[in-house]
Legacy VTK file of the C-alpha trace (Angstrom):
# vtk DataFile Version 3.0
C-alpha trace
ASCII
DATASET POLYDATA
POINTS 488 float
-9.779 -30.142 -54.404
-11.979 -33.415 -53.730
-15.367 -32.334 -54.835
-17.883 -34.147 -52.785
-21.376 -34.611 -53.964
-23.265 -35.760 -50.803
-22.396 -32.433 -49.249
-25.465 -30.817 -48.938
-25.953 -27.046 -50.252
-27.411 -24.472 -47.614
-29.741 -22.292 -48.490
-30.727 -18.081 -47.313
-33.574 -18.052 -45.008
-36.075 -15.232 -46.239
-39.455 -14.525 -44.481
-39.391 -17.871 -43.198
-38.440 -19.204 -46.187
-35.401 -21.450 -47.391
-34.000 -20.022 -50.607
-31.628 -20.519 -53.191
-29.608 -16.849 -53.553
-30.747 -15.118 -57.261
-27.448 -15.839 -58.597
-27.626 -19.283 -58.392
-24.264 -19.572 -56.779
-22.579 -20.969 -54.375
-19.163 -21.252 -52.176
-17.505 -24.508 -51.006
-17.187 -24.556 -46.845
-13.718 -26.590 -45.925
-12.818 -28.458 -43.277
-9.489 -26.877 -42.072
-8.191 -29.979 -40.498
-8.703 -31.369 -43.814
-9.032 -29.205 -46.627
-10.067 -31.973 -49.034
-13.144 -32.052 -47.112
-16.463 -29.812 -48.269
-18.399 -29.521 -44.817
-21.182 -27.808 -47.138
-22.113 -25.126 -49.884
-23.499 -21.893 -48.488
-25.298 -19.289 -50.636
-22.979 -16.863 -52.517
-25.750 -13.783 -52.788
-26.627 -10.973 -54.278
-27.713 -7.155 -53.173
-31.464 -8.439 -54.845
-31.393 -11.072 -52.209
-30.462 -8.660 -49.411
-32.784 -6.441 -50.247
-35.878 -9.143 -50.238
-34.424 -10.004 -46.489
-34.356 -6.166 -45.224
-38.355 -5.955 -46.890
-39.036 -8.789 -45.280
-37.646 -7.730 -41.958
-39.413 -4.692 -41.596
-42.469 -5.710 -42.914
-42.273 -7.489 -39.978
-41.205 -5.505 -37.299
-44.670 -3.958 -36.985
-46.312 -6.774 -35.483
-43.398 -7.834 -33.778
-42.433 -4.986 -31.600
-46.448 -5.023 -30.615
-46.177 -8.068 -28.169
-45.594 -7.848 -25.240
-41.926 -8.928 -24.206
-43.064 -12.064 -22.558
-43.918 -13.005 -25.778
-41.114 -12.368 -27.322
-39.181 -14.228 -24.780
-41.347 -17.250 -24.761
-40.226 -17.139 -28.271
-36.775 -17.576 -27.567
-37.105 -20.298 -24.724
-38.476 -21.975 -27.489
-35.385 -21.315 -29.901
-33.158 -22.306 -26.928
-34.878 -25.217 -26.861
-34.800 -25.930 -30.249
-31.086 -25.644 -30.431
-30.229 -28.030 -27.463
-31.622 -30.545 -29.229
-29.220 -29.904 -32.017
-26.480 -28.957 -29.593
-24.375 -32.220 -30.934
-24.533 -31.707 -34.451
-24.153 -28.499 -34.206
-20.647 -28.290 -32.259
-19.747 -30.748 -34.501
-19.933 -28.832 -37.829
-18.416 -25.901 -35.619
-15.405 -28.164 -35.217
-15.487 -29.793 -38.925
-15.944 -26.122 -40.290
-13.602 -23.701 -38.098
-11.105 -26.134 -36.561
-11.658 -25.493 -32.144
-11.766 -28.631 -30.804
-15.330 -30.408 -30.115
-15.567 -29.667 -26.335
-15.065 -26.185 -27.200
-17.739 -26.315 -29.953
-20.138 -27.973 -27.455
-19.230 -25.238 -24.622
-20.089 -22.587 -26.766
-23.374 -24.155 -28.295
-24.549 -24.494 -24.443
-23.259 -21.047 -24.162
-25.617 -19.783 -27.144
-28.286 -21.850 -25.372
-27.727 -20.227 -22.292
-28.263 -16.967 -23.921
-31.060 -17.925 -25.369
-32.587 -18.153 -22.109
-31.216 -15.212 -20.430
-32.942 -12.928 -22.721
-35.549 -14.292 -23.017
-36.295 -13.526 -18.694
-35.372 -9.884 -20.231
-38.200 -9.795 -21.825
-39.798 -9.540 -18.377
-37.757 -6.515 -17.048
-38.358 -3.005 -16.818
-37.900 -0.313 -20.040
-38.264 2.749 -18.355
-38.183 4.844 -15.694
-40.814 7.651 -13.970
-39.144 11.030 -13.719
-40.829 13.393 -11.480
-42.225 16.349 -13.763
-41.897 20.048 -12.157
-46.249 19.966 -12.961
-47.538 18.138 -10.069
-50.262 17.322 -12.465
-48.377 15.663 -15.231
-46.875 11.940 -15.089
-43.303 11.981 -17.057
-41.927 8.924 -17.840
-39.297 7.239 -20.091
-40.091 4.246 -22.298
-37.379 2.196 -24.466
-38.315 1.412 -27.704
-36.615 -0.767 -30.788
-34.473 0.795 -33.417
-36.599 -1.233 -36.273
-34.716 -3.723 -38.749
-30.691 -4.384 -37.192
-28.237 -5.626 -39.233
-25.845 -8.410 -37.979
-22.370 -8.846 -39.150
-20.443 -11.918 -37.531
-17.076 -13.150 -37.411
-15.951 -16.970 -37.945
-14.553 -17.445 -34.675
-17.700 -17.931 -32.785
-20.343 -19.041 -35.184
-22.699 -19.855 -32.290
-22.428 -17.582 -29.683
-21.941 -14.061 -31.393
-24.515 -14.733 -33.715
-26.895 -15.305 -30.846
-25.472 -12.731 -28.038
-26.337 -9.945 -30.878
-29.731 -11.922 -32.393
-31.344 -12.629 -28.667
-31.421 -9.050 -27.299
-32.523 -7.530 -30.648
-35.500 -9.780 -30.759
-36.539 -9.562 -27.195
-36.146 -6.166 -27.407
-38.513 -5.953 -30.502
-36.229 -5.427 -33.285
-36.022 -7.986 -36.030
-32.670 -8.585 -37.978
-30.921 -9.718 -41.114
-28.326 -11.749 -40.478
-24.515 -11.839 -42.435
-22.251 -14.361 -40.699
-18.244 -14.806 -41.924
-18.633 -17.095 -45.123
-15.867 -19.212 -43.529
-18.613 -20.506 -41.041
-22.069 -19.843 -42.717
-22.967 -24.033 -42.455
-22.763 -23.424 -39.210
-24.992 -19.809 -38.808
-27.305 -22.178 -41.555
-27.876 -24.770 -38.519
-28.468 -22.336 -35.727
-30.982 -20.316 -37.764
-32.400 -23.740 -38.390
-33.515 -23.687 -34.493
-35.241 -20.528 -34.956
-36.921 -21.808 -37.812
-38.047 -24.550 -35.963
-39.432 -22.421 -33.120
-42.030 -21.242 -35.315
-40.847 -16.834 -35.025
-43.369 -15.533 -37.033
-41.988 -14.928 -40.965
-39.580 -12.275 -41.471
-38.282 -12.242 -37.400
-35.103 -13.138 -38.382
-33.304 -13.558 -41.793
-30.361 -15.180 -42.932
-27.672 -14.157 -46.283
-24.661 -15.673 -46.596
-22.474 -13.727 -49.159
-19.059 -11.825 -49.628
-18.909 -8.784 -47.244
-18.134 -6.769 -49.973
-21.851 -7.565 -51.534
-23.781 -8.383 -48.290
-22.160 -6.844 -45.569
-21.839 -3.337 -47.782
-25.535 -3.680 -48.912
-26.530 -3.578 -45.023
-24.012 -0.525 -44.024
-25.342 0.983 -46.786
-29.119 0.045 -46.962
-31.589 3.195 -45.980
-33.931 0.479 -44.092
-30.867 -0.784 -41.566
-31.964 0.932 -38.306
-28.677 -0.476 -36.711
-25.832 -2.476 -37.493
-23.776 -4.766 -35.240
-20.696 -5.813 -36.120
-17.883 -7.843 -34.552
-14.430 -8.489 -36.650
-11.215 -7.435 -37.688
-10.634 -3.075 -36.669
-9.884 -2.262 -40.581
-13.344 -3.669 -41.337
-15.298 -2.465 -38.218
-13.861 1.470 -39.235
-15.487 1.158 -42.808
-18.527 -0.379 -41.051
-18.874 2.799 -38.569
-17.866 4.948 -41.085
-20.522 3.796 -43.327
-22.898 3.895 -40.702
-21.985 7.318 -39.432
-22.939 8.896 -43.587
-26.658 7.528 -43.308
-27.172 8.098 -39.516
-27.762 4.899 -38.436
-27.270 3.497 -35.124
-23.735 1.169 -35.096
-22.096 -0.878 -32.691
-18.180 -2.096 -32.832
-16.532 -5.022 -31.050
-12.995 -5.286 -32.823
-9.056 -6.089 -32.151
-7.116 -6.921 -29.346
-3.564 -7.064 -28.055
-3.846 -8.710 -24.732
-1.509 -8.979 -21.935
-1.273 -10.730 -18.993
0.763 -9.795 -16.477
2.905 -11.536 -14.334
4.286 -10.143 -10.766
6.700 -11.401 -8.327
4.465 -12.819 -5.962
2.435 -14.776 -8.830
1.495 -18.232 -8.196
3.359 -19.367 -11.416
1.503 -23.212 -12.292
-1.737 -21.461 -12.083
-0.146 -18.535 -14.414
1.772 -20.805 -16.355
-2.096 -23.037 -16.589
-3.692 -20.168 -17.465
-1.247 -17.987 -19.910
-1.174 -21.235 -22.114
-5.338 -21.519 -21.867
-5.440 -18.075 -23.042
-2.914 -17.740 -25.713
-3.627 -21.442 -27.497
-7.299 -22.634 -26.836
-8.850 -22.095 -29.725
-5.528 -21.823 -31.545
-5.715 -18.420 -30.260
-8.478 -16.970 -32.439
-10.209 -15.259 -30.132
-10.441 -11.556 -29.872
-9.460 -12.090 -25.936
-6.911 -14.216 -26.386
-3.897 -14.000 -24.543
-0.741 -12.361 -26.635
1.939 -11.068 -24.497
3.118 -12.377 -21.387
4.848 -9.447 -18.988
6.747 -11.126 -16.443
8.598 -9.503 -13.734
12.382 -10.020 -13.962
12.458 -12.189 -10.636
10.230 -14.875 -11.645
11.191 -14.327 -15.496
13.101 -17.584 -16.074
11.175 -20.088 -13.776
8.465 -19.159 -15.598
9.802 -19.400 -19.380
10.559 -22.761 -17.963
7.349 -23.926 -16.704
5.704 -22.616 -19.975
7.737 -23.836 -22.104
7.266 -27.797 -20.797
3.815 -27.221 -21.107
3.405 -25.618 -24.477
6.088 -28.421 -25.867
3.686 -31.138 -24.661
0.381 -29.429 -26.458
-0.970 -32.221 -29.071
-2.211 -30.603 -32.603
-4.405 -32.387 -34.540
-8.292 -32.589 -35.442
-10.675 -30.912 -33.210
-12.656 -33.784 -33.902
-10.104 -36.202 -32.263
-10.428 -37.062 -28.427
-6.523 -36.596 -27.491
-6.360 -33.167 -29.472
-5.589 -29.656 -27.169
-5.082 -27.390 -30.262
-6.743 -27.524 -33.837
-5.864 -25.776 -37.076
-6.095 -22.430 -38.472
-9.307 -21.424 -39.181
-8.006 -21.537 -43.049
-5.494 -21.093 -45.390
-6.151 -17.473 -45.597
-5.704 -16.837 -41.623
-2.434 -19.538 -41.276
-0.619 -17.526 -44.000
-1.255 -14.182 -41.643
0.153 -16.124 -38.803
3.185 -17.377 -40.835
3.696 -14.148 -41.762
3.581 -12.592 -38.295
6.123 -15.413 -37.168
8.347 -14.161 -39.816
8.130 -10.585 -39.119
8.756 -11.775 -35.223
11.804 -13.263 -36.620
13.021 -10.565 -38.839
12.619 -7.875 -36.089
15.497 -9.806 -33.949
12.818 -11.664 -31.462
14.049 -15.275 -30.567
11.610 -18.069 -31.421
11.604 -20.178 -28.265
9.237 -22.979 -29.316
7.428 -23.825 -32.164
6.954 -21.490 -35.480
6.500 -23.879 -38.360
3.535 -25.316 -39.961
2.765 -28.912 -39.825
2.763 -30.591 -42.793
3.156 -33.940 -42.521
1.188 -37.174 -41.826
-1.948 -36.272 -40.130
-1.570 -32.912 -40.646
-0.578 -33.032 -44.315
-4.101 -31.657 -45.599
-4.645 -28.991 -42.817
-3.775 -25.457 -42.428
-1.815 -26.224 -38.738
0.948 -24.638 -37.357
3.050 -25.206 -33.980
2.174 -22.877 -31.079
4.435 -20.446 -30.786
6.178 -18.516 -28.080
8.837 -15.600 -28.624
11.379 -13.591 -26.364
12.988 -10.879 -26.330
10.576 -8.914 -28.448
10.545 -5.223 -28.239
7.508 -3.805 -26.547
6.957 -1.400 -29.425
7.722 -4.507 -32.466
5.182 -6.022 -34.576
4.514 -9.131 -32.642
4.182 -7.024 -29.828
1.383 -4.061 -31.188
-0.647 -5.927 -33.736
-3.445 -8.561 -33.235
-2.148 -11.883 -34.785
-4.951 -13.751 -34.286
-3.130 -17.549 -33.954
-1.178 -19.139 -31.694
1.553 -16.933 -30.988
2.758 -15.298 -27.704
5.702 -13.004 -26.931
7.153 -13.046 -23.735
8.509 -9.533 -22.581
10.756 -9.417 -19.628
10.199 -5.938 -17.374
11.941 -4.677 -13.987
9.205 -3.724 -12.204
4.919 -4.334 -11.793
4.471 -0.348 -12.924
6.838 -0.612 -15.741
4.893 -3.774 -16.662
1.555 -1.858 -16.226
3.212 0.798 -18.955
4.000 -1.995 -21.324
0.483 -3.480 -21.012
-0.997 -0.150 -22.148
1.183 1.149 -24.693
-1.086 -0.545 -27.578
-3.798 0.568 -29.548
-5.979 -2.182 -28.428
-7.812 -1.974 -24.815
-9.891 -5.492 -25.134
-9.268 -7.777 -22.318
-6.148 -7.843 -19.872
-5.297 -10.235 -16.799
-2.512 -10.029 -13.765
-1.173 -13.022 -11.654
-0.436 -11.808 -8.074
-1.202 -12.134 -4.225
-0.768 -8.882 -4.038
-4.090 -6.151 -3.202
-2.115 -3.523 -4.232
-1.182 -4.635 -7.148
-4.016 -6.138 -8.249
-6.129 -2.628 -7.225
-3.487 -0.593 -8.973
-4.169 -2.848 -11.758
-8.042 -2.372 -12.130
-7.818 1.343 -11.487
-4.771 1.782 -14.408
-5.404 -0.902 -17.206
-7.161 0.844 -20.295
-9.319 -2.842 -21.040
-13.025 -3.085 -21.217
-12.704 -6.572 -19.055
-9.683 -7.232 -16.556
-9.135 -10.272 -14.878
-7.702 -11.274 -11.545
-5.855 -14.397 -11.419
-7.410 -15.601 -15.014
-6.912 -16.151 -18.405
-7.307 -13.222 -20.054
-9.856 -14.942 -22.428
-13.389 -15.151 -21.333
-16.951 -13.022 -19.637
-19.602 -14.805 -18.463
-23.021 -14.129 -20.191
-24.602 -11.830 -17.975
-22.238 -9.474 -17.795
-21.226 -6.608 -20.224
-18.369 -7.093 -22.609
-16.325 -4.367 -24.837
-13.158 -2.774 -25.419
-11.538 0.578 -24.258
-9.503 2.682 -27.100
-9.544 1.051 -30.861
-10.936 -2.383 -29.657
-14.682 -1.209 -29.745
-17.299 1.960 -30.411
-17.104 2.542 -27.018
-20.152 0.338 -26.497
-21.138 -2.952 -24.889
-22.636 -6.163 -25.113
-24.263 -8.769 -23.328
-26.090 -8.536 -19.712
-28.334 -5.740 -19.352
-26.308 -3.637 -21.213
-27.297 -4.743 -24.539
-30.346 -3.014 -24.223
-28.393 0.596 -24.706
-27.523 -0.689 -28.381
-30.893 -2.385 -29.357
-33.754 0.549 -28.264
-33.820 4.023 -28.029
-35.096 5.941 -25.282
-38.504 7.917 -25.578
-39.749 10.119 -22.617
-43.272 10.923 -22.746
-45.080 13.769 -20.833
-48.735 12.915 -19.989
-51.397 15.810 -18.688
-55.027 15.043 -18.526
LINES 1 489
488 0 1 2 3 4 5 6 7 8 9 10 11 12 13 14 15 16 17 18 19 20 21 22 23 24 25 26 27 28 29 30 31 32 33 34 35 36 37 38 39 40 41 42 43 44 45 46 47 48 49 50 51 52 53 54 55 56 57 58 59 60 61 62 63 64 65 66 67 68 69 70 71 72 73 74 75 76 77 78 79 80 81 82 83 84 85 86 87 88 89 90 91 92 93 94 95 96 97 98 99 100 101 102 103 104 105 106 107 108 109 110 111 112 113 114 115 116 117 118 119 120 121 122 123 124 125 126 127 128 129 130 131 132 133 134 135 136 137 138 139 140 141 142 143 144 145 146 147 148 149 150 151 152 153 154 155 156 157 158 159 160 161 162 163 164 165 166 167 168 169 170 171 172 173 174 175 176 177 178 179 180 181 182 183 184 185 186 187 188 189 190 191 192 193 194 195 196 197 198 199 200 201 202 203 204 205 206 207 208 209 210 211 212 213 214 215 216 217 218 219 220 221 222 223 224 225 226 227 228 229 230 231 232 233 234 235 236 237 238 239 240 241 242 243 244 245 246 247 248 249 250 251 252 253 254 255 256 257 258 259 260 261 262 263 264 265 266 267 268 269 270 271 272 273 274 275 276 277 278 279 280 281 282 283 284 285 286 287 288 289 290 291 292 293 294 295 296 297 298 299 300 301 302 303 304 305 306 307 308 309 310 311 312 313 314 315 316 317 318 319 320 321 322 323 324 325 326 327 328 329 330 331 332 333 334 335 336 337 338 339 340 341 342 343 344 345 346 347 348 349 350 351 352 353 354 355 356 357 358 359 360 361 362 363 364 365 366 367 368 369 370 371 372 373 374 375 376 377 378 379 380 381 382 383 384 385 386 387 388 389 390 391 392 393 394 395 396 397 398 399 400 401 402 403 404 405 406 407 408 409 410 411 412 413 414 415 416 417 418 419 420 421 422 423 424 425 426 427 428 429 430 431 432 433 434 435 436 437 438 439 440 441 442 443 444 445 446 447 448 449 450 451 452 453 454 455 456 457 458 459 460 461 462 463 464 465 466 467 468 469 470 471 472 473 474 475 476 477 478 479 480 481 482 483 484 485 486 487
């Protein structure tokens, strides 16, 4: 590895405070397009440091959840602010340090900035209700209040907007928070918390440590002073992180796997399915807990459109996010393309056929980064490998079915219940299919990948805790409800 010495070296942010972590150590960030590349060194910390961010945090919670919401939303107008200016560099160290191409990383970072802003109008809303009291001389009412210092654990595959669709409510709502983003993408978390240091949040708001999980994201799942933990990833880790939550009592929330399908009926408009299967199972070299994995295409329009995907997916250009004429970027690192490999293999070995694509790219421009072709299988069983477990990568199976209800069967019979989306002109089906599909989001004509801000977003079966985020519905995770009965 190239060791590069003008790569700068990011520190924890601590009470409003920049700090080197109390081991002294740090971990190299890589550029998966180019692995020779150091996008920066991020903090590699200790339980002491954790705990100084957790004191720190709910030291200040007390004058925090005192303002008024207003407040606290002016507060993050200001951070919204703050990181449009950086919008730019940020999506540009997004791209450099996870590999999704740069309009992607600039969607999302307008995304995080949108947010921003919603929330911050939350801060305005009502957070209670009257409830008439069987004394006619009593007032009863209900008042929601914050659950005190929230931990937040993030994944690497949105290092903008997850951070901030967890961060925003809990501040607006009057918690503050310690922040643990993936390691893979902690330059990244480094520059967004950067906008909230800029917005002047009064010290110990919001906190950032950058560590192992094992260390960090342990010490907060297991730290008495955690009112609430957060956590989006992988379903092995989010079941140790509710489990651990569950032993202490604390308050946890769980946004996890999927297997999504779309599915494809007889009467689909097939260029806009074909469009829209590929957009879901290859933007962001299909890392995305939404993204599309199985295709389930009615037997009549099977072929024509194997056909019309296959052209397209053929004609996808791999390379650097950074570059303009690039649809698909790498792996996110070495790590996650030897899962994918692996899950190609398996494909393989369980009597699938590899249509297109399947090997990693090695050579020329590609020689240094972790990229690999997208990939589409048939003939894969609905109960194989490729065909139950997240893969997280650019891989799709298309599974051939007789009839819409047999395809509805096959979309269900997963553990996952994330996302789903159907292609059809018909009402019937498409009713049929919001009534009958076990997904926490289900989309009509669209990609399966994808909910807009305002609304609320989470998973039916092992995909979630049975809880939800964004929109208004974020505030269910972030307070608790206290009723209060007044009698003069």
């Amino acid at each position: 590895m190239t060791v590069q010495t003008e790569a700068k070296t990011y520190q924890n942010y601590v009470n409003s405070e920049w700090m080197d972590s109390s081991a002294q150590q740090v971990d190299a960030s890589l550029n998966p397009a180019n692995k020779k590349e150091i996008v920066g060194y991020i903090q590699k910390s200790t339980k002491q440091d954790l705990d100084l961010a957790v004191a720190s945090a709910k030291k200040a919670q007390t004058a925090w959840k005192k303002l008024a919401g207003s407040v606290r939303g002016q507060f993050l107008h200001k951070v919204a602010d703050e990181l449009e200016k950086r919008l730019d560099d940020i999506a540009e160290t997004m791209t450099r340090e996870m590999g999704k191409t740069l309009p992607e990383a600039k969607g999302e970072t307008a995304r995080g900035v949108a947010i921003l802003r919603y929330y911050a109008g939350e801060g305005m809303r009502k957070i209670g209700d009257v409830i008439p009291s069987t004394d006619s001389e009593a007032l009863m009412f209900t008042s929601r209040v914050p659950l005190g210092v929230v931990g937040i654990i993030t994944p690497w595959n949105f290092p903008v907007a997850i951070p901030i669709w967890k961060m925003a409510p809990a501040l607006v709502y009057g918690n503050t928070v310690v922040l643990k983003p993936a390691q893979e993408t902690a330059v990244t978390a480094a520059k967004v918390i950067e906008a909230f240091a800029a917005a002047g949040l009064p010290a110990g708001v919001v906190n950032l440590v950058t560590g192992n999980g094992s260390v960090i994201g342990q010490g907060l799942i297991d730290h008495p002073d955690i009112a609430g933990i957060t956590f989006t990833g992988s379903d092995s880790v989010g079941k140790l992180v509710g489990q651990g939550a569950l032993a202490r009592g604390a308050k946890y929330q769980l946004e996890m796997g999927g297997k999504n399908p779309v599915i494809v009926a007889a009467d689909a408009d097939l260029d806009l399915a074909v469009e829209q299967t590929i957009n879901g199972a290859f933007k962001s070299t299909g890392q995305k807990c939404t993204a599309t994995s199985r295709a389930i295409v009615v037997s009549e329009v099977y072929e024509t459109f194997k056909e019309k995907l296959l052209a397209k997916v053929k004609a996808i250009k791999v390379g650097d996010g950074l570059k303009q004429d690039t649809w698909m970027g790498p792996c996110s690192s070495e790590s996650q393309l030897n899962t994918v490999l692996s899950y190609i293999d398996k494909g393989i070995s369980e009597g699938a056929t590899l249509l297109s694509g399947g090997n990693r790219l090695t050579e020329g421009e590609w020689a240094d980064g972790f990229y690999v072709e997208p990939t589409v299988f048939e003939n894969a069983t609905p109960d194989s490998t490729i065909a139950q477990e997240e893969i997280f990568g650019p891989v799709l199976a298309l599974i051939k079915v007789d009839t819409f209800e047999e395809a509805l069967h096959v979309a269900n019979d997963v553990k996952f219940g994330l996302s789903a989306s159907i292609f059809t002109q018909n009402i019937g089906n498409m009713l049929s299919f919001i009534q009958d599909m076990d997904a926490g989001l289900v989309r009509i004509n669209a990609e399966s990948a994808g909910v807009e801000l305002q609304a609320p977003f989470g998973g039916m079966k092992q995909s979630s805790s049975h809880s939800r985020e964004q929109g208004q519905a974020a505030i269910e995770f972030f307070t608790a409800i206290k009723t209060v009965f007044v009698k003069s």
